[in-house]
C-alpha positions, -999 to 999 in steps of 0.1 A, spaced: 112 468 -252 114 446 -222 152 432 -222 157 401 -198 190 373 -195 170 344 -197 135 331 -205 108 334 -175 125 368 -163 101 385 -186 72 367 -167 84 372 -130 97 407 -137 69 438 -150 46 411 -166 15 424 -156 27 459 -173 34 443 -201 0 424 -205 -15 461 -197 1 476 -223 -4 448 -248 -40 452 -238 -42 490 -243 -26 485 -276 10 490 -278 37 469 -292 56 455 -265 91 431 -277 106 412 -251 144 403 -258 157 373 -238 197 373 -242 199 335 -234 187 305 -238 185 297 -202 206 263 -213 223 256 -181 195 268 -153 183 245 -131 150 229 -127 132 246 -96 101 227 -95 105 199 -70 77 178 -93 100 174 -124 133 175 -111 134 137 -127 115 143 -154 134 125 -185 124 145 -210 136 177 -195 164 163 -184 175 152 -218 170 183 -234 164 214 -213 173 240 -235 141 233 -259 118 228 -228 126 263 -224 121 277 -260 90 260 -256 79 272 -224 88 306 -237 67 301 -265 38 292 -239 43 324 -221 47 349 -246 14 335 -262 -1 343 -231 15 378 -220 4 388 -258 36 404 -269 62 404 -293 94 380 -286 130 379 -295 160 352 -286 197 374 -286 211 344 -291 239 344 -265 249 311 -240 235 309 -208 264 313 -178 250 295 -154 252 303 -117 287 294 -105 288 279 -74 316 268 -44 342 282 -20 361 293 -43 338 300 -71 349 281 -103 356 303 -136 325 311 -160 324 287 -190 340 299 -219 318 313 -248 287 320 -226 270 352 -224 284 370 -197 330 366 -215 316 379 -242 330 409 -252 305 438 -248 307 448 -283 292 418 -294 262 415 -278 255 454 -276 259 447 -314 228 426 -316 207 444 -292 215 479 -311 201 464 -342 167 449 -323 161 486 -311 166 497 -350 143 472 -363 118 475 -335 118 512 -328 108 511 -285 104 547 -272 107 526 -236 135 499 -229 131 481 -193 158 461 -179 178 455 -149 198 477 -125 236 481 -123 236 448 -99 216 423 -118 186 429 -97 204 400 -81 239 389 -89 241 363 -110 263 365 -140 241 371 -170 218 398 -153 249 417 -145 258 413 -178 222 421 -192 226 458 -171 258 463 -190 247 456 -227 214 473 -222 226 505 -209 253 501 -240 227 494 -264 209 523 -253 231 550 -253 248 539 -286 212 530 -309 203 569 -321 243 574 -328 253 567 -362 284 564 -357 281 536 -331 273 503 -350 267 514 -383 255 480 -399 231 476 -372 206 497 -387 191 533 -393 198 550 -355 168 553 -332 170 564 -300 150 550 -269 135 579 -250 138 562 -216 155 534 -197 143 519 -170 152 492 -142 128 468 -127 118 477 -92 110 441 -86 108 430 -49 125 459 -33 123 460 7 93 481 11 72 458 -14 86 430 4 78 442 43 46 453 32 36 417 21 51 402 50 28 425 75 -1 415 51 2 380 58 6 381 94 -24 406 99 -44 378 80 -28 349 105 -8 337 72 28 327 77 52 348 56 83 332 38 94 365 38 112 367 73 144 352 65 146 372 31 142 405 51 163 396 75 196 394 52 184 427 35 208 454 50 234 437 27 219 451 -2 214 487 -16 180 502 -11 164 519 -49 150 547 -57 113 535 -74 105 568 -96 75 544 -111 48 524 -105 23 513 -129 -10 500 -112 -13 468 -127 -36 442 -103 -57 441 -129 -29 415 -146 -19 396 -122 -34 366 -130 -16 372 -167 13 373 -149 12 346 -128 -4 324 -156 28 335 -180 53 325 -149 35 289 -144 41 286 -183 75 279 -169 69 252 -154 109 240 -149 113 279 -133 89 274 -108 78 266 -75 41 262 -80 39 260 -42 65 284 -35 76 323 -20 64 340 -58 31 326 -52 27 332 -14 5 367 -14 -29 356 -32 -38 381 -59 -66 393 -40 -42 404 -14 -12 421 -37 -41 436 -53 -53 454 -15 -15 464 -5 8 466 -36 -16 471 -71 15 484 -87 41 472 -105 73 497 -95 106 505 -118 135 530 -115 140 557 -142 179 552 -149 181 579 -182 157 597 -205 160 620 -231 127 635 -221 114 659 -190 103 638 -161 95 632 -123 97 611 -98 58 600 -91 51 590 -126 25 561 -131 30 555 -170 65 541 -184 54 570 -209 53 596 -193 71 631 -205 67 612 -242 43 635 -262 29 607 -289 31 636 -314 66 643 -319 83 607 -300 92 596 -335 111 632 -347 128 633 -314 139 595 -318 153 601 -351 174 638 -341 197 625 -315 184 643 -287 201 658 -254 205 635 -224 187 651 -197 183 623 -169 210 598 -159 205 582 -122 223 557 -128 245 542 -98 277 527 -94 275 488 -88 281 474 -55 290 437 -65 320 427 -90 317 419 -122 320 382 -126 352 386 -151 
């Protein structure tokens, strides 16, 4: 169970593992928590397009529909209200009723009762900071982690379902510094100008992760990309995402890399399977007996909650 804030996440964030596993047979459910009502259009060629413009929020169902077609997995809508991105000097307040007010309860609620009905050994999500700090992916962290810890308890959310517990959680290593530096060398070697200068320049303002896992992937990352371009409102066709061909991501960075937050399994830190530690025979019994904790990594956050 992939769980993202908004759809295209799930495409720009572990696609290519989850087209790998889809291929090698498992069931893989994305969740998206919102509709991604109030993002903006990113693609230069249809910022004037009438039709989107009119009536964004089913352009993106049905570019979600597009993309999950194409990844092959299983797909979900939470059914919480997009934020937005607040913007200014000083920032103006979140709009009431969307995702990120909500009290936790409410949407850990929902997302307990996917798990029961779905039954993931794996959840993926974000870490403590949103992977970047917008609203709804902090927010995303908080209900996941929630959802999580409460699914195998039967006392926690009792109408939600028969508990199950996830065996691990994980966050998406997504484009950490070391991924990032090692495309930027790639493209100069090759006398290809890097967008990524700027971008590492402001790192040292953010934390550096610990990547436990990486899952070699190359192999779908034309999936991938294909799934992202599905959004077509999300995306720069000519932009930074798309700047290191395949061929090249493929030579210096076949992987894609997450961060073990908890499991309820035995585990290390050089695993190359989201799996790993899980023995297929008895995942289901330990699932269903509410098993001892016996990894939690998780960090504090370093930016504020947007309440």
């Amino acid at each position: 169970m992939a769980v993202h804030a908004h759809p295209d996440d799930e495409s720009s964030k572990g696609a290519a593992t989850t087209a790998k596993y889809v291929a090698e047979g498992h069931r893989v459910l994305v969740v998206s928590c919102t509709g991604g009502e109030r993002g903006d259009v990113l693609n230069p060629a249809l910022k004037d397009d009438a039709h989107i413009l009119r009536d964004l929020a089913q352009v993106r169902r049905d570019e979600m529909a597009r993309a999950i077609a194409i990844l092959g997995c299983e797909h979900t809508w939470l059914g919480f209200v997009d934020s937005g991105l607040p913007e200014g000097d000083p920032r103006p307040p979140l709009p009431v009723g969307c995702f990120a007010l909500e009290d936790i309860d409410t949407p850990a609620e929902a997302l307990v009762r996917e798990i029961r009905r779905f039954r993931p050994h794996v959840m993926t999500t974000y870490d403590e900071n949103g992977g970047y700090p917008h609203p709804d992916h902090i927010m995303t962290n908080r209900v996941s982690v929630e959802a999580f810890l409460a699914a195998g308890d039967p006392d926690r959310y009792p109408h939600a379902g028969e508990p199950w517990q996830p065996l691990k959680l994980y966050y998406n290593g997504g484009f950490h510094k070391e991924r990032l530096q090692t495309y930027h060398q790639a493209l100069l070697e090759r006398g290809i100008e890097s967008p990524f200068e700027d971008w590492l320049a402001r790192w040292e303002d953010r934390p550096e992760r610990r990547i436990s896992t990486r899952i070699p992937a190359a192999e779908y990352f034309d999936v991938r990309d294909d799934a992202l371009r599905a959004h077509a409102t999300q995306v720069d066709p000519d932009g930074a995402f798309f700047a290191v061909t395949n061929d090249i991501q493929a030579e210096v960075w076949p992987t894609d890399d997450f961060e073990l937050a908890m499991a309820y399994v035995e585990t290390d830190d050089d695993e190359d399977d989201l799996f790993a530690g899980i023995d297929p025979a008895r995942a289901d019994e330990l699932a269903t007996s509410r098993p001892t904790l016996l990894r939690d990594d998780r960090a504090e956050p370093t930016v504020k909650d947007w309440r």
